[in-house]
C-alpha positions as a Python dict, from the first residue, in 0.01 Angstrom:
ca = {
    (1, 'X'): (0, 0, 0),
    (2, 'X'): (-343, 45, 148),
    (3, 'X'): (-506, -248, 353),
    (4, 'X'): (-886, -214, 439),
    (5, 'X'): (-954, -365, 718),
    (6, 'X'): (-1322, -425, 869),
    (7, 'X'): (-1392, -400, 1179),
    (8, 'X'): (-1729, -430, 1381),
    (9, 'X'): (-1814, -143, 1580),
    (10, 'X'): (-1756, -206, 1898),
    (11, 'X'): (-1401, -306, 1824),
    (12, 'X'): (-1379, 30, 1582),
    (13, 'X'): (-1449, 209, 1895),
    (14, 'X'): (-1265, 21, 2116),
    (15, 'X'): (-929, 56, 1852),
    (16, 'X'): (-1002, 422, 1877),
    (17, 'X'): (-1030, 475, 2264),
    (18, 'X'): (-658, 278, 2285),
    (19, 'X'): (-503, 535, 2031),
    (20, 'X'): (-623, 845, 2172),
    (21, 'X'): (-545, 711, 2485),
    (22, 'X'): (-173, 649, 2383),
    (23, 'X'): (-207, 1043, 2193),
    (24, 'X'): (-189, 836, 1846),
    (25, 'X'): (-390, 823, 1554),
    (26, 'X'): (-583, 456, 1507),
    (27, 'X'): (-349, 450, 1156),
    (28, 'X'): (-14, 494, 1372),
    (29, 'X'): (-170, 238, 1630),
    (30, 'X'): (-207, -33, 1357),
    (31, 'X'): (132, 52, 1189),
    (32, 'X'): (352, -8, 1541),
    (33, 'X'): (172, -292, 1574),
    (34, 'X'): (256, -432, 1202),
    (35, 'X'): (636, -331, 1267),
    (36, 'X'): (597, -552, 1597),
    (37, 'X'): (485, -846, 1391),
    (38, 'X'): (702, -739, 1111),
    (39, 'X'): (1032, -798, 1343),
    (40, 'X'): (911, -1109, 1471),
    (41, 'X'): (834, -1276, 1185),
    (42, 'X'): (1112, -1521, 1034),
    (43, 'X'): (1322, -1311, 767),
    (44, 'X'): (1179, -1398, 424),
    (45, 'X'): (1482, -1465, 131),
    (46, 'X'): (1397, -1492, -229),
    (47, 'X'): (1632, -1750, -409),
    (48, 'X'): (1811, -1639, -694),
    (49, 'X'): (2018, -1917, -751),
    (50, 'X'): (1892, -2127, -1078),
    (51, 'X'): (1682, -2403, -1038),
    (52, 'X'): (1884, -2719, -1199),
    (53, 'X'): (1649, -2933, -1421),
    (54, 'X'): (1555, -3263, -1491),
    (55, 'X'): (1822, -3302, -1812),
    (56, 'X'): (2089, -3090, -1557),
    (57, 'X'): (2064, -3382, -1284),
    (58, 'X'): (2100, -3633, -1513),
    (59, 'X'): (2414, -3517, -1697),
    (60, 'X'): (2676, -3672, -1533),
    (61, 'X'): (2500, -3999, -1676),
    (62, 'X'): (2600, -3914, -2015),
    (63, 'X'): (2394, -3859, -2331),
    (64, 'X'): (2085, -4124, -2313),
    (65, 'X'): (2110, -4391, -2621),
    (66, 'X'): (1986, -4335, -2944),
    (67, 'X'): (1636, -4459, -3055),
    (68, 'X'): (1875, -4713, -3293),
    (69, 'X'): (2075, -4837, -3003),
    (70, 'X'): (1718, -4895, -2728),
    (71, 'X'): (1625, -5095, -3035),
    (72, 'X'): (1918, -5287, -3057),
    (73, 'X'): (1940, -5360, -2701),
    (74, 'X'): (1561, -5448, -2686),
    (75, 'X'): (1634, -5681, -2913),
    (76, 'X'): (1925, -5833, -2766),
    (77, 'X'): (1748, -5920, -2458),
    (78, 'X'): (1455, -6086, -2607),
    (79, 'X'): (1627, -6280, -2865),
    (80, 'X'): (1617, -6615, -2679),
    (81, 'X'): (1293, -6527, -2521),
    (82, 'X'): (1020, -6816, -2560),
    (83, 'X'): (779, -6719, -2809),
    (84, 'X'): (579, -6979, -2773),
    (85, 'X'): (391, -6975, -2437),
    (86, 'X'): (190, -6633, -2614),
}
C-alpha cells in the first residue's frame, strides 16, 4: 500500500535530518515508527460468528398467530367493550 503523506517543509527537512542522522532512509524512518504504533495498538479481530436475527431471537416464542387467530382474539377482547361513549 502506498500512503502520501504531506508534509510542510520545514518538517520535510527536519524528517530528513533525523533519518540520515540514524543512517536510514526517511521511508524506513516512517515504517519503524508505524510498526511502533502498529504493536501498541489494541489487536483488531474480525467476527465470523453469524449475526442471529430478529425472527432467530424470537424463536423460542414459537410461531406468531395467524392473521385469523389476532382477529379472533381482537375480537374477544372488545366484545363487551362500550360502544356507546364513541
Amino acid at each position: 500500500m502506498t500512503i502520501t503523506l504531506p508534509l510542510e517543509p520545514q518538517k520535510e527537512a527536519k524528517l530528513i535530518a533525523v533519518a540520515e542522522s540514524k543512517g536510514m532512509t526517511p521511508n524506513e524512518l516512517l515504517s519503524q515508527a508505524i510498526d511502533k504504533i502498529i504493536a501498541d495498538a489494541p489487536e483488531v479481530t474480525t467476527h465470523n460468528e453469524p449475526t442471529i436475527s430478529l425472527r432467530g431471537l424470537l424463536a423460542k416464542y414459537g410461531s406468531a398467530p395467524s392473521a385469523e387467530e389476532i382477529d379472533q382474539n381482537r375480537a374477544d377482547m372488545f366484545r363487551n367493550f362500550p360502544r356507546s361513549d364513541f
